[in-house]
C-alpha positions in Angstrom: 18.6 -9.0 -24.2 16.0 -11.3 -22.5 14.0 -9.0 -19.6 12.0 -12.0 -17.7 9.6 -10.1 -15.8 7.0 -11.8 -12.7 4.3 -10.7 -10.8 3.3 -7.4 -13.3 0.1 -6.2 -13.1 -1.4 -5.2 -16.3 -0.8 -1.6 -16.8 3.0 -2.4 -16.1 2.7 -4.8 -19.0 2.4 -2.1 -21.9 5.0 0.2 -19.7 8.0 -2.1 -19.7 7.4 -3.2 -23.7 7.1 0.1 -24.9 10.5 1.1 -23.0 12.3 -1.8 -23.4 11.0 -2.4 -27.3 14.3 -3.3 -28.9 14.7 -6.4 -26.0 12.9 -9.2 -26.1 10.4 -8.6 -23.3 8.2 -11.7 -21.5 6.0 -10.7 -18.7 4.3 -13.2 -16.4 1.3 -12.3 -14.0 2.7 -15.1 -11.9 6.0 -15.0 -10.0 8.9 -17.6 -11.1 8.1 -21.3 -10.2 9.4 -24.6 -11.6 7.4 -24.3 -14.8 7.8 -21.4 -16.2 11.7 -21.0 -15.5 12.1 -23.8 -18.1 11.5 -21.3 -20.9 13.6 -19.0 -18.8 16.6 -20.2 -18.4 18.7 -18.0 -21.1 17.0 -14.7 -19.7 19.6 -12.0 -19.1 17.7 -10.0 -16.7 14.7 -10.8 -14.1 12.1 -8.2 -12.4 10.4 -9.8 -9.2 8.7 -8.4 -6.3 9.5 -9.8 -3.1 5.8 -11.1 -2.0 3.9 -14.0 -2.7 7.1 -16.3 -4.2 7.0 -19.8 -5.6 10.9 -19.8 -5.7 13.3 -17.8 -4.1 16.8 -16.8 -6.0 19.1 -19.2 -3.7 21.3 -21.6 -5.3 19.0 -24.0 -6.7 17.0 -21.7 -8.6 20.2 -19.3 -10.0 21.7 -22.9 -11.2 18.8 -23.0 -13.7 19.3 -19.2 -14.6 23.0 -20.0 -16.6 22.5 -16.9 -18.5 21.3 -14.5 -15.9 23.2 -11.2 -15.3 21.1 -9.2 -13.3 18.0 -9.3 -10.8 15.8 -6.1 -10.2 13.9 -6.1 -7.5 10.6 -4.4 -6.9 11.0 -4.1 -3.4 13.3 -2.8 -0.5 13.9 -5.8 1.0 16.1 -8.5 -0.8 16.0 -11.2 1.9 14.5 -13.4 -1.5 17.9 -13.1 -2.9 20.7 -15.1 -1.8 23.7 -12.0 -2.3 26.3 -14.3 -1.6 25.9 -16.6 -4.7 25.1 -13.9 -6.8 28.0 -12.5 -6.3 29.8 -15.5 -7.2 28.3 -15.9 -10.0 28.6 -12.3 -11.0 25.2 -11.5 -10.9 23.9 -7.8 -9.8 21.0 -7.5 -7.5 19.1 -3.8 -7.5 16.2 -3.2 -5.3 13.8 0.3 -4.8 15.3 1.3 -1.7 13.2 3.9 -1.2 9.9 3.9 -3.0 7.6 3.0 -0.1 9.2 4.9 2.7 6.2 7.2 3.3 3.5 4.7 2.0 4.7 2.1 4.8 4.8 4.6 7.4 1.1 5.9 6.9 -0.1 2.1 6.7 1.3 1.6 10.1 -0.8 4.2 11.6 -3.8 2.7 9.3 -3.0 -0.6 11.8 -2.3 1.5 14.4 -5.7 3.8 14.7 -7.8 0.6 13.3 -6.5 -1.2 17.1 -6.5 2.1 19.1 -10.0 2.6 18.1 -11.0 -0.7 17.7 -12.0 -0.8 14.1 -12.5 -4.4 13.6 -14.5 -5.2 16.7 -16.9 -1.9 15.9 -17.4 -2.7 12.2 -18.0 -6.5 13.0 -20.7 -5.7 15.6 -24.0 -3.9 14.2 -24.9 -2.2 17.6 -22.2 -2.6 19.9 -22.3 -1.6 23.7 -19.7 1.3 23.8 -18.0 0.1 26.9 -16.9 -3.3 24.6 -14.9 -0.9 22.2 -13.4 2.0 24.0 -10.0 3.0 22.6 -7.1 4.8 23.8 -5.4 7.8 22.9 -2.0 7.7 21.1 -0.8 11.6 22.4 1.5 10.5 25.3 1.7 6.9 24.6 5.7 6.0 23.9 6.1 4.1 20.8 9.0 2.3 20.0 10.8 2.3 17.1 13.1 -0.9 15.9 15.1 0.2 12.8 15.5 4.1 11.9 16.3 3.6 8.3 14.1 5.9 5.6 10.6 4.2 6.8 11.2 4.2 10.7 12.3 7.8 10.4 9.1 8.3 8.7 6.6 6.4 11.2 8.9 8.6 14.0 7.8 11.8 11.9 4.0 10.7 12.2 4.2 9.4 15.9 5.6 13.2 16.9 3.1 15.7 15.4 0.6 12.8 17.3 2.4 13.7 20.3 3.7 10.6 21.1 7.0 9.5 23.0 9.4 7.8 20.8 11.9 5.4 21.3 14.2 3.9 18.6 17.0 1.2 18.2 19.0 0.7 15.8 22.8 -0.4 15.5 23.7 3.3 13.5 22.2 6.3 15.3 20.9 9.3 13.3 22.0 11.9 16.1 20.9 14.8 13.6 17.3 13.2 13.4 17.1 12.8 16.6 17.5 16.3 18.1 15.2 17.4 14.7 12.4 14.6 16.2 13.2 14.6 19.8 13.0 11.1 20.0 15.5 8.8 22.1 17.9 6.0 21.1 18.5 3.2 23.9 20.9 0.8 23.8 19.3 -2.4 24.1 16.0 -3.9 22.2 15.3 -4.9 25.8 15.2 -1.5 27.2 13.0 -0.6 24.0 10.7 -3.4 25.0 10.4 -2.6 29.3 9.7 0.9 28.2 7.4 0.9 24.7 3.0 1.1 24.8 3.0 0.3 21.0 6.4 -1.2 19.1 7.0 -1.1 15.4 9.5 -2.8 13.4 11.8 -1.3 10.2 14.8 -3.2 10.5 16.0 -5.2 7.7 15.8 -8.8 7.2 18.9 -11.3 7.3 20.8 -13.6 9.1 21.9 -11.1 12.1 18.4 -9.7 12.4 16.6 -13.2 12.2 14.0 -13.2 15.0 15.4 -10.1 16.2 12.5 -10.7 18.6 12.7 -13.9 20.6 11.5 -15.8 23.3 14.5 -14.7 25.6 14.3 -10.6 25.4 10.1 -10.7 24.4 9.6 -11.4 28.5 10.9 -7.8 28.7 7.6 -6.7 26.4 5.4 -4.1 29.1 2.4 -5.6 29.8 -0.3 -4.5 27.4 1.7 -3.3 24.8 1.3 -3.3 20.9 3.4 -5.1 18.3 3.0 -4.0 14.5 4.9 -5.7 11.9 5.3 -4.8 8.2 8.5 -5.7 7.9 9.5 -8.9 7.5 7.9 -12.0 9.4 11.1 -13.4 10.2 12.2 -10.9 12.6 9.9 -12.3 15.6 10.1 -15.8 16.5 6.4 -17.0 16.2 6.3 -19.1 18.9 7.4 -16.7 21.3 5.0 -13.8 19.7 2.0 -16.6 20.1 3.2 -17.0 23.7 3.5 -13.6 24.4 -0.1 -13.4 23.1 -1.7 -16.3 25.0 0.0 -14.4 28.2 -1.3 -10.8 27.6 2.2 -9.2 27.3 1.2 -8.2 23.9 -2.6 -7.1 24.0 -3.1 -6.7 20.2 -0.9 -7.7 17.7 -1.4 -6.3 13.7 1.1 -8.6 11.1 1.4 -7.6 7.7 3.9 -10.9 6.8 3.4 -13.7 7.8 6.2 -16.6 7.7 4.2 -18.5 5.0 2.3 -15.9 2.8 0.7 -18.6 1.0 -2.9 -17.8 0.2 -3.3 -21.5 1.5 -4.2 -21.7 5.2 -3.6 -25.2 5.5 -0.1 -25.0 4.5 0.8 -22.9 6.4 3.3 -24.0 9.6 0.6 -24.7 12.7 1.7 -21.4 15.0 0.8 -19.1 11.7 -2.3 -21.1 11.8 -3.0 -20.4 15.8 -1.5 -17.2 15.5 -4.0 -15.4 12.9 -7.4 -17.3 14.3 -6.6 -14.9 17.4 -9.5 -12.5 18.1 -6.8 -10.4 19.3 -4.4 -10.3 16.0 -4.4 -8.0 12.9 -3.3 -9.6 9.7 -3.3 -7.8 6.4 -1.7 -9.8 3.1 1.5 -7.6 2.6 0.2 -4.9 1.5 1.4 -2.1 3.5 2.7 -1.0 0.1 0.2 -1.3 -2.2 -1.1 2.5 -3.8 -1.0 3.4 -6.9 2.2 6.2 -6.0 4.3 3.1 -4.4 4.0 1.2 -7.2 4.7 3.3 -10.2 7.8 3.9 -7.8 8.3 1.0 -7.7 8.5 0.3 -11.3 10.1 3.6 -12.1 13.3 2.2 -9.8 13.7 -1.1 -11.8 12.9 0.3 -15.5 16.3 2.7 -14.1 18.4 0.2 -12.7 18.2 -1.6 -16.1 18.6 1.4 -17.7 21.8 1.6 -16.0 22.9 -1.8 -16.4 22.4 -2.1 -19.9 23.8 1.4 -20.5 27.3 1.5 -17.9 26.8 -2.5 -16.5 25.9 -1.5 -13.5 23.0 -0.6 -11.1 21.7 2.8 -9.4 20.3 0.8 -6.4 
């Protein structure tokens, strides 16, 4: 078989050839574009990551891919992959569902401390006046959660031996986790929004959860709060989370995705462009997930889901 494999680092390189040695193996530091899938067009199986894409798998791209029988994701989100026309085409998609479920959680309180403390404005300033960066605590703030999946439950673990409130929202309620956290489900993302100091979001990215944050329910936003995404960018509307900005709903913002991760500014659309020049606004290059542990997780998940296609045809994930 033909293992196409994008965006490995180095010491991934030797990993994958020395496991899958009797497969003919290509690696590529880049990810898929329109050059290099020329010479990969009768590859049986692909390895991506989810960040920092040329080409996503949607129709156009998978019409190129005649041979292709299986996609192995790198990542827990697979909003990169269009399902649907995989499917038809009889094409199975695996991701790693759970390799950065505590790594993505302790980033967010990285964000988190870095704006309660006011990192950034501290370190920028050689001798700052004191009364310019005092912080807040987080015991007794409420934070709310948006998605309880494996990372939210994590970040909710964190947030309670902080001492902090917690919210959550999501559309299947954990009612065991919930009496073991003693944290509160609401029933709305509104009511989440009137209530929260700090708001975090875990929910999945796809058609029903596209800006899941909009310009009709972010007027509910208490005044003040903080918004922390390391999700997926296309769960807030950006207009509406620049708006919210300008307004002072949102007091500090810290983003790490962005609608256009390119690493060129100018190309990205104009309110990414307003939205990180903000004084006000945190944003890190999607790398909530980036340690050494997530990613050899990471790469452990794929190397099995091949495993297991190529040994039963089908994937763990």
């Amino acid at each position: 078989m033909k293992i196409s494999c994008f965006l490995i680092e180095p010491w991934q390189e030797s990993i994958l050839k020395n496991k899958f040695n009797r497969h003919n193996v290509q690696i590529y530091r880049e990810p898929l574009n329109s050059e290099n899938i020329k010479e990969n067009k009768d590859a049986d199986i692909i390895i991506t990551r989810a960040r920092m894409l040329d080409l996503k798998f949607d129709k156009n791209t998978l019409e190129k891919l005649p041979n292709l029988k299986m996609i192995s994701t790198m990542s827990t989100g697979i909003d990169h992959i269009d399902l649907d026309e995989c499917e038809k085409r009889g094409i199975i998609v695996a991701n790693a569902p759970e390799y950065g479920q505590n790594t993505i959680a302790e980033y967010v309180f990285a964000l988190l401390f870095s704006i309660s403390r006011k990192m950034p404005e501290t370190l920028v300033k050689k001798d700052p006046d004191v009364s310019e960066i005092e912080g807040f605590d987080l015991k007794g703030k409420t934070l709310g959660v948006i998605g309880t999946g494996k990372i939210g439950m994590n970040v909710i673990k964190i947030a309670s031996g902080i001492g902090m409130n917690i919210l959550a929202y999501d559309i299947i309620e954990d009612k065991e986790a919930q009496k073991r956290y003693g944290f509160s489900y609401v029933e709305s993302i509104e009511k989440l929004l009137t209530f929260s100091d700090i708001i975090t979001l875990h929910a999945p990215y796809n058609k029903k959860t596209h800006h899941l944050l909009n310009k009709k329910n972010m007027r509910f936003i208490k005044h003040g709060a903080v918004l922390i995404n390391t999700a997926r960018a296309g769960l807030i509307e950006t207009k509406a989370l620049l708006e919210s900005i300008e307004k002072g709903r949102i007091s500090y913002a810290a983003l790490d995705v962005l609608n256009n991760e390119s690493k060129d500014i100018e190309s990205m659309p104009e309110e990414t462009k307003e939205l990180i020049k903000k004084d006000n606004v945190i944003v890190t290059p999607h790398n909530a997930s980036n340690t050494k542990e997530a990613k050899n997780r990471m790469l452990n998940s794929a190397i099995k889901n091949i495993d297991s296609y190529i040994e039963r045809k089908e994937a763990i994930a």
